[in-house]
C-alpha positions as YAML, in Angstrom:
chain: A
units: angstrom
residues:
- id: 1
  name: UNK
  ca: [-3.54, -1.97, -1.37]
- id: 2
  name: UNK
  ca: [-6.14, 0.58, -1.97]
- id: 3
  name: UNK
  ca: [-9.54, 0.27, -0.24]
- id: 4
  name: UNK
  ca: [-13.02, 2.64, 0.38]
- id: 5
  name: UNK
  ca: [-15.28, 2.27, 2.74]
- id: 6
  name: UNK
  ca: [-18.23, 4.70, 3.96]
- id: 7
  name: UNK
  ca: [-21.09, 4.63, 6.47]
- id: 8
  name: UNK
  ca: [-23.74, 7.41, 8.01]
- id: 9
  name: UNK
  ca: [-25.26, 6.62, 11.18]
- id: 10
  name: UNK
  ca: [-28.01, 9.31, 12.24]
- id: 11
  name: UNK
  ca: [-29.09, 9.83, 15.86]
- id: 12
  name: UNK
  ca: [-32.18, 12.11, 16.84]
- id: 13
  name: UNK
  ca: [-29.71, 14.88, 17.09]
- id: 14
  name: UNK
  ca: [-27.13, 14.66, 14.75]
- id: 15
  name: UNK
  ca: [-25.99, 12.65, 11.31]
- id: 16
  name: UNK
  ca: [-22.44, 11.28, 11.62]
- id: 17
  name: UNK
  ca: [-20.49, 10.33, 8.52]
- id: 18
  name: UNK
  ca: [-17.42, 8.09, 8.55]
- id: 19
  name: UNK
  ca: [-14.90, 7.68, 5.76]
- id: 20
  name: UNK
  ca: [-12.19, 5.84, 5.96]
- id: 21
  name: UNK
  ca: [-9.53, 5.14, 2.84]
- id: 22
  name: UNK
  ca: [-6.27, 3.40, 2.17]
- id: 23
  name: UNK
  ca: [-3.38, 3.94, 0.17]
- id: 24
  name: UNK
  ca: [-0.23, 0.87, -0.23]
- id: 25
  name: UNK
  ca: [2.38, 1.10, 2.39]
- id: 26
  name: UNK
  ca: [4.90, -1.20, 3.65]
- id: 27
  name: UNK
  ca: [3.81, 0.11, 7.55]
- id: 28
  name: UNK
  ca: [0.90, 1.14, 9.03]
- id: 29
  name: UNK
  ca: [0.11, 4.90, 9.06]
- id: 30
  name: UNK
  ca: [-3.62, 6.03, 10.05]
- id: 31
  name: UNK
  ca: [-4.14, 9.69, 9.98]
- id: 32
  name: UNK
  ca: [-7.52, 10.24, 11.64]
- id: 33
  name: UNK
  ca: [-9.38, 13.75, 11.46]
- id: 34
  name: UNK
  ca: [-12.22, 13.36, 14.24]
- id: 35
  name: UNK
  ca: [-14.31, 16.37, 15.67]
- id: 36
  name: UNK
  ca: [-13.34, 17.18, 19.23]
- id: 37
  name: UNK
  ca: [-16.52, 15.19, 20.72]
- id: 38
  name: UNK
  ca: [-14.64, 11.77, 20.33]
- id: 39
  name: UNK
  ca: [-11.38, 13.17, 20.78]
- id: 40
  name: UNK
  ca: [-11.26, 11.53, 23.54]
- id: 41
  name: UNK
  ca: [-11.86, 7.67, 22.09]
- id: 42
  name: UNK
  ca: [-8.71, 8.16, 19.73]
- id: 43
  name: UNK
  ca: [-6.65, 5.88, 21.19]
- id: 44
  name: UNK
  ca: [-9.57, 3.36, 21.04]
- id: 45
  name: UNK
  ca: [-10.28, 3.81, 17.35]
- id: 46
  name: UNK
  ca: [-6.52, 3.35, 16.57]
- id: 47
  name: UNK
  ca: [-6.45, 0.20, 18.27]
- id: 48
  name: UNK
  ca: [-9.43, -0.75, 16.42]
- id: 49
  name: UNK
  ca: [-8.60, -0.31, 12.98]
- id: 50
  name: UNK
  ca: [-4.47, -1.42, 13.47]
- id: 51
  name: UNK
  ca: [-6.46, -4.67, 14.41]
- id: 52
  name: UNK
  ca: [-8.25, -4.80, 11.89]
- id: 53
  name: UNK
  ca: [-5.81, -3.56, 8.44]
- id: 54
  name: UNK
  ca: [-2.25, -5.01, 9.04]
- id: 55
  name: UNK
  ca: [-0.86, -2.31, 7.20]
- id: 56
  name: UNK
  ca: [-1.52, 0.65, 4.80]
- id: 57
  name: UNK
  ca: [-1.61, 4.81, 4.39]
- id: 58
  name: UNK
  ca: [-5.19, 5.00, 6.27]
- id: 59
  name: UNK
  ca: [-7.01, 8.08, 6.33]
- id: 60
  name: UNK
  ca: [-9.87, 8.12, 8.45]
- id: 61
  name: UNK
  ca: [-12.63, 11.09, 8.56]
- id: 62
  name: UNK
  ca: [-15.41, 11.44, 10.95]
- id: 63
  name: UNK
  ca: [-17.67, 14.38, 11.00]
- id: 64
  name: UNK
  ca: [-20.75, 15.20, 12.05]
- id: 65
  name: UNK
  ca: [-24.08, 17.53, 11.29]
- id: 66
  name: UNK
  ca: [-26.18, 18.57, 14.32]
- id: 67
  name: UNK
  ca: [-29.99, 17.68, 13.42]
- id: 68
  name: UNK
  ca: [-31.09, 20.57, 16.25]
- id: 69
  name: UNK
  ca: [-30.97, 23.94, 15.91]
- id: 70
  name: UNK
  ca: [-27.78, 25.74, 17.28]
- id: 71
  name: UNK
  ca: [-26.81, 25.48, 21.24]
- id: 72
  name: UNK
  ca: [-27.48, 28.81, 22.24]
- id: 73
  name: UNK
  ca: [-24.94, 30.71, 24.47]
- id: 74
  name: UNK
  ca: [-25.92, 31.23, 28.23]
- id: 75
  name: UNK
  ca: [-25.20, 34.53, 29.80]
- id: 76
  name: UNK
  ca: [-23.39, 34.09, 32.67]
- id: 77
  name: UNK
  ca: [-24.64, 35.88, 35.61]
- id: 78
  name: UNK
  ca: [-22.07, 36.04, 38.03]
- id: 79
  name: UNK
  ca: [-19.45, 37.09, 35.90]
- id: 80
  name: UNK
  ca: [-21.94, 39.82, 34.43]
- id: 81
  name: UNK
  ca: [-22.72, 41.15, 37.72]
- id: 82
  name: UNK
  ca: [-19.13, 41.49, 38.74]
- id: 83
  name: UNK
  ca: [-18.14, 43.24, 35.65]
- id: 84
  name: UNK
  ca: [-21.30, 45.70, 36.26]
- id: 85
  name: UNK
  ca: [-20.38, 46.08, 40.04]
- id: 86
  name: UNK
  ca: [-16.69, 46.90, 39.22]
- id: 87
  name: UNK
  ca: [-17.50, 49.63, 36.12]
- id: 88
  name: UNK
  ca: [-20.18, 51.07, 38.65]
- id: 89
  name: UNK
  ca: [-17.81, 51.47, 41.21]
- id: 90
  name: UNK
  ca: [-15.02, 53.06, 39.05]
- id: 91
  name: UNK
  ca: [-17.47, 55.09, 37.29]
- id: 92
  name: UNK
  ca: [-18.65, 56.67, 40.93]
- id: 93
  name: UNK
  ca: [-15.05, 57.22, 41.80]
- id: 94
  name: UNK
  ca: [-14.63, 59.38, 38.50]
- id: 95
  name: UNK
  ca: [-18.04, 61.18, 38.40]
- id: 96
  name: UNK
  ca: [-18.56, 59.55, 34.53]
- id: 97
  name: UNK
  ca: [-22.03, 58.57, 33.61]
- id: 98
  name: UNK
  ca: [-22.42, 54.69, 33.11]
- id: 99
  name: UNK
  ca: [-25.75, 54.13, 32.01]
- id: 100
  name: UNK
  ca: [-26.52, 53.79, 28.39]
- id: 101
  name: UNK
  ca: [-25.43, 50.76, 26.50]
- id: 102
  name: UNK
  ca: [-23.48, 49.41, 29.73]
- id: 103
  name: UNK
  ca: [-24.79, 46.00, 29.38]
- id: 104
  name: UNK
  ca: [-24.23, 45.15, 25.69]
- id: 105
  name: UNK
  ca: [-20.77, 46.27, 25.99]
- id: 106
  name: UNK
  ca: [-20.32, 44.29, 29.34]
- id: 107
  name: UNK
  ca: [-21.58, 41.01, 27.45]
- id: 108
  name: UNK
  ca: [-19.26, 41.11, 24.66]
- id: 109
  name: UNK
  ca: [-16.38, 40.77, 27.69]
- id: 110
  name: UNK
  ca: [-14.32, 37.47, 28.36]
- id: 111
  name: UNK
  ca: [-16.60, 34.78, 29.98]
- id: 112
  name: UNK
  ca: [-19.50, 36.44, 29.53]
- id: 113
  name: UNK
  ca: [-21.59, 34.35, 27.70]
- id: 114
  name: UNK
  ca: [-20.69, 30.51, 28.33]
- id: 115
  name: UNK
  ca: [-21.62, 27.45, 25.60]
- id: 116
  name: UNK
  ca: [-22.63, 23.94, 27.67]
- id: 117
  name: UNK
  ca: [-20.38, 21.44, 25.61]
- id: 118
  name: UNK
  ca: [-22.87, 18.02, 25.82]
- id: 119
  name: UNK
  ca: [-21.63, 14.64, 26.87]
- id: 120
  name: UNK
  ca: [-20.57, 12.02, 24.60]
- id: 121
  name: UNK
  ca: [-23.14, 9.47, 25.12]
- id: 122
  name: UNK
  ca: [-22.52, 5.57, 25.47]
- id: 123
  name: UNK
  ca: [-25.47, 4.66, 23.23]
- id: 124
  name: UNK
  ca: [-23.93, 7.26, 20.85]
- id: 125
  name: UNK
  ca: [-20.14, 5.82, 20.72]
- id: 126
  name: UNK
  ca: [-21.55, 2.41, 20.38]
- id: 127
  name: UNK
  ca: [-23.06, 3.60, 16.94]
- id: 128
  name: UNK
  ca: [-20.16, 4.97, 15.88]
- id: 129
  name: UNK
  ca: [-17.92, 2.09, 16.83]
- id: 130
  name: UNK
  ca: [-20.72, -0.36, 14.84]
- id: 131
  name: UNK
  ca: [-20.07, 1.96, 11.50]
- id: 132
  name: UNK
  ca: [-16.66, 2.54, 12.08]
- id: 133
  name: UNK
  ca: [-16.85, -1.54, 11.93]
- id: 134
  name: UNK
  ca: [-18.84, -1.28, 8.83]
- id: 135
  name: UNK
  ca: [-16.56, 1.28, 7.01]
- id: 136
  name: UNK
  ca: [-13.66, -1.02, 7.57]
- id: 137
  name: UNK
  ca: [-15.45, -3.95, 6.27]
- id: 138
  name: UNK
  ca: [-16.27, -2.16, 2.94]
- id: 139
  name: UNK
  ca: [-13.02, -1.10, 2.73]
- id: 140
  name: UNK
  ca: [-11.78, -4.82, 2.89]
- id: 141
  name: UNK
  ca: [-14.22, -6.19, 0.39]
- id: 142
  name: UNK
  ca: [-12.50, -3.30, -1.81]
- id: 143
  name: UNK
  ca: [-8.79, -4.44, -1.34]
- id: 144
  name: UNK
  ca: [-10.19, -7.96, -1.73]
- id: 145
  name: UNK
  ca: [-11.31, -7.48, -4.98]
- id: 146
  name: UNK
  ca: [-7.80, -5.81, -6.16]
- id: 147
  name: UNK
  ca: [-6.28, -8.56, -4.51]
- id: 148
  name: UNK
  ca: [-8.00, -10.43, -6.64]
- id: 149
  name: UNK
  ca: [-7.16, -8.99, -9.99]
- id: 150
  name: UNK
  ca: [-3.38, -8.26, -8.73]
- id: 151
  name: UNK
  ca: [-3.64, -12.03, -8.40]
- id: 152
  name: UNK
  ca: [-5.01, -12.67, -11.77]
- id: 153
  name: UNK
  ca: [-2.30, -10.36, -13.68]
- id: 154
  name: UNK
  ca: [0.70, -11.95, -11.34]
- id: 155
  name: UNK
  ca: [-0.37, -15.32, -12.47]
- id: 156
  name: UNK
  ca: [-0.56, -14.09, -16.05]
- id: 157
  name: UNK
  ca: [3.04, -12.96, -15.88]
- id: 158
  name: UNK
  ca: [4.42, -15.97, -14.51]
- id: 159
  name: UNK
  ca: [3.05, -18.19, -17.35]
- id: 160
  name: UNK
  ca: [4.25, -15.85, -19.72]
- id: 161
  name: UNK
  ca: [7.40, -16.31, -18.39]
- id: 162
  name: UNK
  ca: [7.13, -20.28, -17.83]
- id: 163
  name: UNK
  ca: [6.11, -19.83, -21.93]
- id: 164
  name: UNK
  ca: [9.22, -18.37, -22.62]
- id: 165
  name: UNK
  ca: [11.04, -21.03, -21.06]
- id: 166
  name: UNK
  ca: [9.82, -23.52, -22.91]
- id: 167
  name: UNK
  ca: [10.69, -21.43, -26.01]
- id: 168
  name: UNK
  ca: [14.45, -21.37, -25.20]
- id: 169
  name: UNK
  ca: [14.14, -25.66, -26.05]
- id: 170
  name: UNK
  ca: [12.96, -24.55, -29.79]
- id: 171
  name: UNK
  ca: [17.17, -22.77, -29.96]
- id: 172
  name: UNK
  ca: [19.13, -24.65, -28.16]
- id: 173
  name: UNK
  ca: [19.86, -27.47, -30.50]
- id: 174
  name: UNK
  ca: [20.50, -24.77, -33.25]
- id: 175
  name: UNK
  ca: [22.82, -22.45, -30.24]
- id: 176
  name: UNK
  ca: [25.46, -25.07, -30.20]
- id: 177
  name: UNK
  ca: [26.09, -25.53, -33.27]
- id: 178
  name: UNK
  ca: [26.44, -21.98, -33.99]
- id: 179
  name: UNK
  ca: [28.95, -22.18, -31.51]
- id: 180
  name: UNK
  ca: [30.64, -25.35, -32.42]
- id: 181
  name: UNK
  ca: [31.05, -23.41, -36.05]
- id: 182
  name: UNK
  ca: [31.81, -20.20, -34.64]
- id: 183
  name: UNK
  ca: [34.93, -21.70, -33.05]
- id: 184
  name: UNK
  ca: [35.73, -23.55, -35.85]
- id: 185
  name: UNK
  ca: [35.78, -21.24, -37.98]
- id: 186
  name: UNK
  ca: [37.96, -18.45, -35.38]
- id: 187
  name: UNK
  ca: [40.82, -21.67, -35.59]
- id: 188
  name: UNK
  ca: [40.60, -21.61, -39.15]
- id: 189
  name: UNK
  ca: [40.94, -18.21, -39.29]
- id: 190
  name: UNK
  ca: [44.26, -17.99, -37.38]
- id: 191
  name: UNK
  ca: [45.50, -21.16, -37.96]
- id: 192
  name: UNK
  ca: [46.25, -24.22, -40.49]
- id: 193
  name: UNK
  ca: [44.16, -27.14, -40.29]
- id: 194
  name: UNK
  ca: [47.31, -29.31, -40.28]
- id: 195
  name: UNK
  ca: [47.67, -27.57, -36.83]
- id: 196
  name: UNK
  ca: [44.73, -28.11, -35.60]
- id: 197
  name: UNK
  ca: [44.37, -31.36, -33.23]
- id: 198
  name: UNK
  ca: [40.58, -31.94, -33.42]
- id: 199
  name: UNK
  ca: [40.66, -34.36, -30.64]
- id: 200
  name: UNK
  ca: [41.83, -31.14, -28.03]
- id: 201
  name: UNK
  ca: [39.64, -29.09, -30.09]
- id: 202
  name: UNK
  ca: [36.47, -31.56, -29.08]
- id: 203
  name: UNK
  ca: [37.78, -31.69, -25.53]
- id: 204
  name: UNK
  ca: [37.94, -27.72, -25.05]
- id: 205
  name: UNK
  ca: [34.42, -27.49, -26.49]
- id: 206
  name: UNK
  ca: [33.01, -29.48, -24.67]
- id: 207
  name: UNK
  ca: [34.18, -27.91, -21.98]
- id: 208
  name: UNK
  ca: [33.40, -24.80, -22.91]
- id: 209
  name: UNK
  ca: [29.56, -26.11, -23.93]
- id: 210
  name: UNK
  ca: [29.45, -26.76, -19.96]
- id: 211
  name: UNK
  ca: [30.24, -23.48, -18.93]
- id: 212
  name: UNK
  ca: [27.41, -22.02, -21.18]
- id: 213
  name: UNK
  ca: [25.21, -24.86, -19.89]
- id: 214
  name: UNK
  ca: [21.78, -23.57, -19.06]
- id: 215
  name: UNK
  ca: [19.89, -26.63, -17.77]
- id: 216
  name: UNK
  ca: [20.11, -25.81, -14.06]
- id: 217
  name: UNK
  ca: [19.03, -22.62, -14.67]
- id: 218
  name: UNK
  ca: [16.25, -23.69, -16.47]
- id: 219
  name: UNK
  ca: [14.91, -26.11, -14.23]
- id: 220
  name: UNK
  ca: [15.25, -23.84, -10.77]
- id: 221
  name: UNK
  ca: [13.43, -20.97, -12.66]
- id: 222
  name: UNK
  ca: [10.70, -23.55, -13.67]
- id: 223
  name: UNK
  ca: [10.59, -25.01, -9.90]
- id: 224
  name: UNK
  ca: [10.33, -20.99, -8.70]
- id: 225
  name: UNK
  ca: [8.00, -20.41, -11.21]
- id: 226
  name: UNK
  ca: [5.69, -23.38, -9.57]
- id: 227
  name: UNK
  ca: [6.63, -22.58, -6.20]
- id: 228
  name: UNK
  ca: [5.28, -18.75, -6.54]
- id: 229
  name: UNK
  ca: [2.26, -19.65, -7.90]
- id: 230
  name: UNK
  ca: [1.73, -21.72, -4.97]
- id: 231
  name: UNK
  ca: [2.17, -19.26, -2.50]
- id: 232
  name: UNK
  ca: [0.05, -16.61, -3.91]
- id: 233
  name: UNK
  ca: [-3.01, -19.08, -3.28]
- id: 234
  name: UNK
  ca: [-1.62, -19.44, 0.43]
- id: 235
  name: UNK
  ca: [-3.01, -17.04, 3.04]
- id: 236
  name: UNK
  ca: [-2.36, -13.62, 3.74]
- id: 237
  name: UNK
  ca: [0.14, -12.17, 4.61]
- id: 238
  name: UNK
  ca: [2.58, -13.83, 1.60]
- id: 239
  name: UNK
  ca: [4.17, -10.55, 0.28]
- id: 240
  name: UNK
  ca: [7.13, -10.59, 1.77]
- id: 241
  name: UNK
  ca: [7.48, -14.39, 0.42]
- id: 242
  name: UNK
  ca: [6.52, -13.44, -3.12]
- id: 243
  name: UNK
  ca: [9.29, -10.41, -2.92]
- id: 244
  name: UNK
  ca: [11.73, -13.25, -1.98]
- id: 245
  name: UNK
  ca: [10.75, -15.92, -4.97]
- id: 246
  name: UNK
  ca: [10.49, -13.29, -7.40]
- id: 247
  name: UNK
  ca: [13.96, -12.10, -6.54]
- id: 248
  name: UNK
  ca: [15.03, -15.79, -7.04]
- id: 249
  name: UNK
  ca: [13.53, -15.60, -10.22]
- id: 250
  name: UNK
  ca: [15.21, -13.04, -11.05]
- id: 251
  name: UNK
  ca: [18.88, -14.23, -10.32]
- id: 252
  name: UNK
  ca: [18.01, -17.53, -12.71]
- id: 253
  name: UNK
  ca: [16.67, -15.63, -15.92]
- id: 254
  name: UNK
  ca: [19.94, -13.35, -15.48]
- id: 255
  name: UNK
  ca: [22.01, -16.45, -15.81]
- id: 256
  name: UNK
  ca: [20.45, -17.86, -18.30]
- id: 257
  name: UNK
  ca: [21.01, -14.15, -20.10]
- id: 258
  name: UNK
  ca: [24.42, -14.23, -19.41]
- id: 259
  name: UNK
  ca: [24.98, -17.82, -20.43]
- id: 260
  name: UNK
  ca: [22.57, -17.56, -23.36]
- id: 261
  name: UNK
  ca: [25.48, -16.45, -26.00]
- id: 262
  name: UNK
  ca: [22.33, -16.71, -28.30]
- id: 263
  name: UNK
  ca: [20.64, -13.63, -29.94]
- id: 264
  name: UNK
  ca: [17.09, -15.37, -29.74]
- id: 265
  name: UNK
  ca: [17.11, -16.58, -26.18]
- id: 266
  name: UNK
  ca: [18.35, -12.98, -25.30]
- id: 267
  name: UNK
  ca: [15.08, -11.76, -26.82]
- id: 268
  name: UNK
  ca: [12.91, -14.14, -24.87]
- id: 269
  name: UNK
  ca: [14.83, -13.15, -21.81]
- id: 270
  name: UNK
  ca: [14.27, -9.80, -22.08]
- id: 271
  name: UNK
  ca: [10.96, -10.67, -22.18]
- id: 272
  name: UNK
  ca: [11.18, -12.51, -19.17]
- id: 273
  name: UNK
  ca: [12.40, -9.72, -17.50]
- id: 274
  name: UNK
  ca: [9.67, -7.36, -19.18]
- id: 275
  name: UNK
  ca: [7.39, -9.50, -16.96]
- id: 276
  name: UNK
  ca: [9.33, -9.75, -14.09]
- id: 277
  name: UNK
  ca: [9.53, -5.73, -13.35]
- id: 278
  name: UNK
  ca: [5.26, -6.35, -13.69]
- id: 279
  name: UNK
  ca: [5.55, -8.93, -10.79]
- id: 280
  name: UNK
  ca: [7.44, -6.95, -8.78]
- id: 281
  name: UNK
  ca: [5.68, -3.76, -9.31]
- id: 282
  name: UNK
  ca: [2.46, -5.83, -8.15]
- id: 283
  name: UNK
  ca: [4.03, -7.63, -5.25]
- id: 284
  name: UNK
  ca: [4.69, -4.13, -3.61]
- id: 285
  name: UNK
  ca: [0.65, -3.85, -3.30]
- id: 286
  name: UNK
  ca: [0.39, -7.53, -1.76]
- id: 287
  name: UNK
  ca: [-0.13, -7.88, 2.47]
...
């Protein structure tokens, strides 16, 4: 699921920002961009947020803006010296003049001017690690609440469907007679009525009437129907058990297509299935 969270924590020298998103993935996948001062902690942070999100596309960002003024480059001295020394002693040996602007041009040389890189401090980290926490706990509250309304729309699909069941009853008495007549009427067609022994013909239809039986069918999509809304009130993670009913689900409204030999019950299947490809669009988002 999908999930924001943000914090700033400020220090006397610097403000620190930390962002940290989510996208829907079936693994987890963090991508962390972090400046080269906590380089170092990585493998902590990692461990701290696969701990906390059991899966997703996690982006994390942490930067920084230094409250001081810039660290100023040192000049440093013994390297200075020995590039003076050196040009000195080469200039002597060919008689060239070496005063001038010697030194400017000496300082703009490798490792002559040296930055102190400061410390990571412990009092620092632990502020990062306490809004790192914080980021991670907004960005739960915000896949909470679209866990919430995925929950709301997958429970609104299933009683659609569980409505369209009990819409099938409302054609079913009218379905076999259109069938018994249909039949009759094909005999009729190709043959005499004198030839027609209407005790086999009630045998063979009701044997046909059990192949295109849909009872079963009806009642296991009714029990999966039950048992799915069940499990998305169970806790997380339930995804991969949702995937599994609604494929269930799916197998049962496919028979009852295929056995439906009806043009109105095909409607309200295809409806059925209309919400079906919703469920299992949304289940895809669900931990």
């Amino acid at each position: 699921m999908t999930g924001y969270g943000k914090s700033v924590a400020e220090t006397p020298q610097k403000k620190i920002t930390i962002e940290i998103k989510s996208l829907n993935s079936k693994q987890f996948d963090l991508n962390a961009r972090l400046p080269w001062l906590y380089k170092e902690k990585e493998t902590e942070i990692r461990n701290l947020i696969s701990q906390r999100l059991d899966r997703g596309k996690i982006d994390l960002n942490i930067s920084f803006d230094s409250m001081e003024s810039e660290a100023v480059p040192v000049i440093n001295r013994s390297v200075v010296k020995n590039y003076y020394n050196q040009i000195k002693e080469i200039a002597a040996e060919l008689g060239i003049e070496s005063e001038g602007e010697l030194l400017s041009t000496i300082l703009k040389f490798p490792d002559a001017l040296k930055t102190e890189k400061p410390e990571l401090q412990e009092e620092e980290w632990n502020l990062v690690i306490e809004k790192l926490n914080e980021s991670v706990d907004q960005l739960d509250i915000y896949r909470s609440e679209e866990g919430k309304s995925i929950e709301k729309d997958l429970k609104a699909c299933i009683d659609r469907i569980i409505g369209f069941l009990d819409e099938i009853r409302n054609f079913e008495g009218e379905r076999i007679v259109r069938i018994r007549e249909k039949l009759n009427y094909s005999l009729l067609e190709n043959f005499n009525r004198e030839n027609i022994d209407q005790n086999r013909f009630e045998q063979e239809l009701i044997f046909y009437l059990e192949k295109l039986d849909i009872n079963e069918e009806k009642v296991r999509l009714k029990n999966h129907c039950d048992y799915f809304t069940e499990k998305i009130a169970s806790p997380p993670p339930n995804g991969k058990i949702l995937n599994f009913i609604t494929q269930e689900i799916g197998r049962e409204i496919n028979t009852i297509g295929s056995k439906a030999n009806d043009a109105s019950i095909q409607k309200l299947v295809v409806m059925m299935k209309d919400d079906l490809e919703k469920i299992k669009e949304q289940t895809l988002n669900v931990l």
